[in-house]
C-alpha positions in Angstrom: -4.9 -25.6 6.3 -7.9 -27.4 4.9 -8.1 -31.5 5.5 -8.0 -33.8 2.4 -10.8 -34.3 0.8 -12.3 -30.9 2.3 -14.4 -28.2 0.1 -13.0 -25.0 -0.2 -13.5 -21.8 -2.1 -11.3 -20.6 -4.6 -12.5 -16.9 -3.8 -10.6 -17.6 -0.1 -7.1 -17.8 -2.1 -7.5 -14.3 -4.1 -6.7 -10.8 -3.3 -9.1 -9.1 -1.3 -8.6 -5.4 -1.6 -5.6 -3.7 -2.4 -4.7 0.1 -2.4 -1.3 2.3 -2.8 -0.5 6.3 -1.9 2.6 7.6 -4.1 2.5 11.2 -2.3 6.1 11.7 -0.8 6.5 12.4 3.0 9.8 14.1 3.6 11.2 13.4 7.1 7.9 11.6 8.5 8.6 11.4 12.1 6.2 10.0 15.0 5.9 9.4 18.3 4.2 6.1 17.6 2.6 4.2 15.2 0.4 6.9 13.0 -0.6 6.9 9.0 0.6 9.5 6.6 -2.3 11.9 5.0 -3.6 10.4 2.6 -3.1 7.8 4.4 -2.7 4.2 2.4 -5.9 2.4 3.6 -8.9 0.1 2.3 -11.7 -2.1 3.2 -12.1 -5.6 2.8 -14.5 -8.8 3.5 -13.0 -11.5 6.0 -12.9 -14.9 3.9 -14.5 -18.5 4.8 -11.1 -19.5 7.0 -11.2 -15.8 9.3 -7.5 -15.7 8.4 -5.5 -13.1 6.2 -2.2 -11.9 5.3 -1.5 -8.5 5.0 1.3 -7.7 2.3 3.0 -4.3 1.9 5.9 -2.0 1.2 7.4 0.8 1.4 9.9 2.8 -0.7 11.8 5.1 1.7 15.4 6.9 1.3 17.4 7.2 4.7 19.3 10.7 4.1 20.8 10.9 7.4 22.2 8.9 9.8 20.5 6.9 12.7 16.9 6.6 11.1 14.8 4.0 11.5 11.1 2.6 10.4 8.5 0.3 11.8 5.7 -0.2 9.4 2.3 -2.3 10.5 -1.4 -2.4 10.1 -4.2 -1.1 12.0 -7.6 -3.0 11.6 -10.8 -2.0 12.5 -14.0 -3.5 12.6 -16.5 -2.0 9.5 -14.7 1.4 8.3 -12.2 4.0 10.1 -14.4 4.8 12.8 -14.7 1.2 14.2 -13.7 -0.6 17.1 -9.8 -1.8 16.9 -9.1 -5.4 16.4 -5.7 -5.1 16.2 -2.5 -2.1 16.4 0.8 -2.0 16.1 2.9 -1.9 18.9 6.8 -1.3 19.1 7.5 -4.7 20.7 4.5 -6.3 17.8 5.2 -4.9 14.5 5.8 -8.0 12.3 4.9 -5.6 9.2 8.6 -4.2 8.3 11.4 -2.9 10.6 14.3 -1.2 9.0 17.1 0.7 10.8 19.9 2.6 9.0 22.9 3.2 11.2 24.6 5.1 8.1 22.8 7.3 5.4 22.9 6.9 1.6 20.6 4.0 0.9 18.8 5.9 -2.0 15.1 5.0 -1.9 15.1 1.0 -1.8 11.8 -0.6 -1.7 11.0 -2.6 1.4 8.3 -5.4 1.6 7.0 -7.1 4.9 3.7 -9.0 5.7 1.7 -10.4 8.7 -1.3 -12.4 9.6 -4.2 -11.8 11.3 -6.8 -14.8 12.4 -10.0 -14.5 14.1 -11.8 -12.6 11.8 -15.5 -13.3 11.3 -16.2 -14.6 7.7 -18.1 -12.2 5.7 -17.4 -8.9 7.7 -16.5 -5.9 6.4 -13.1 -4.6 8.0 -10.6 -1.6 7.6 -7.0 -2.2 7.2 -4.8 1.2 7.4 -0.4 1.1 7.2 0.7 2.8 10.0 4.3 4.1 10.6 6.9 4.3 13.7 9.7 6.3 12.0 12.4 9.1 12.9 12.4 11.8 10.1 12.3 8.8 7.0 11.5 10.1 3.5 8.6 7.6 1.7 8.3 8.0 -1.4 5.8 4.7 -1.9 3.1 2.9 0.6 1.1 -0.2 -0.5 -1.2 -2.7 1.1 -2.5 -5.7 0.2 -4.9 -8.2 1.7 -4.7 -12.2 0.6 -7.3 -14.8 2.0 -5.2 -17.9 3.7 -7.6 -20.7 3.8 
């Protein structure tokens, strides 16, 4: 948080990039955290504080019993091809985790978020949703990116 009486730039408290994928993925299953194709991804520039939060959602429909998501973000340093800064991991993802002991929940929308500090003010970076998830219809991705000063 900025100190009283410190200078800060609006543009830090905006919405960096944002991006959605509507294409439905019937029974996505992984082994681990991977994206669908297309995949719902962007780019954005770090703001004056390093720090963001990530927002997204998912709308998914559990049609059977026992399935289960984890959704999180990948960064990367520049585009898709740079070096990770941070990925999901089982025992990490802070995104959204949803398990559904009984089927029937009829596509419900499901919004989580995380932080991420660190990041060098002014640098490009790619954020890409990635999914954990046992045969999970989505029907809906989005991702969001939000300076925290």
């Amino acid at each position: 948080m900025p100190e009283a009486g410190q200078v800060i730039r609006a543009l830090d408290f905006v919405t960096l990039s944002s991006n959605e994928v509507v294409d439905n993925f019937n029974d996505f299953s992984t082994t681990g955290f991977e994206p669908t194709n297309p995949a719902c991804e962007l780019t954005f520039l770090a703001p004056t504080s390093g720090t963001v939060r990530f927002d997204m959602s998912i709308r998914i429909d559990a049609d059977v019993n026992n399935e289960r998501i984890q959704t999180d973000v990948e960064v990367r340093i520049d585009d898709d091809t740079g070096d990770v800064i941070h990925s999901p991991t089982v025992g990490d993802a802070q995104g959204i985790h949803v398990d559904f002991p009984v089927a029937g929940t009829s596509a419900t929308n499901h919004p989580g978020f995380r932080f991420l500090e660190g990041l060098i003010p002014g640098r490009t970076y790619f954020a890409q949703l990635q999914h954990n998830t046992s045969n999970i219809d989505i029907f809906h991705q989005s991702l969001a990116v939000v300076g925290v000063p």
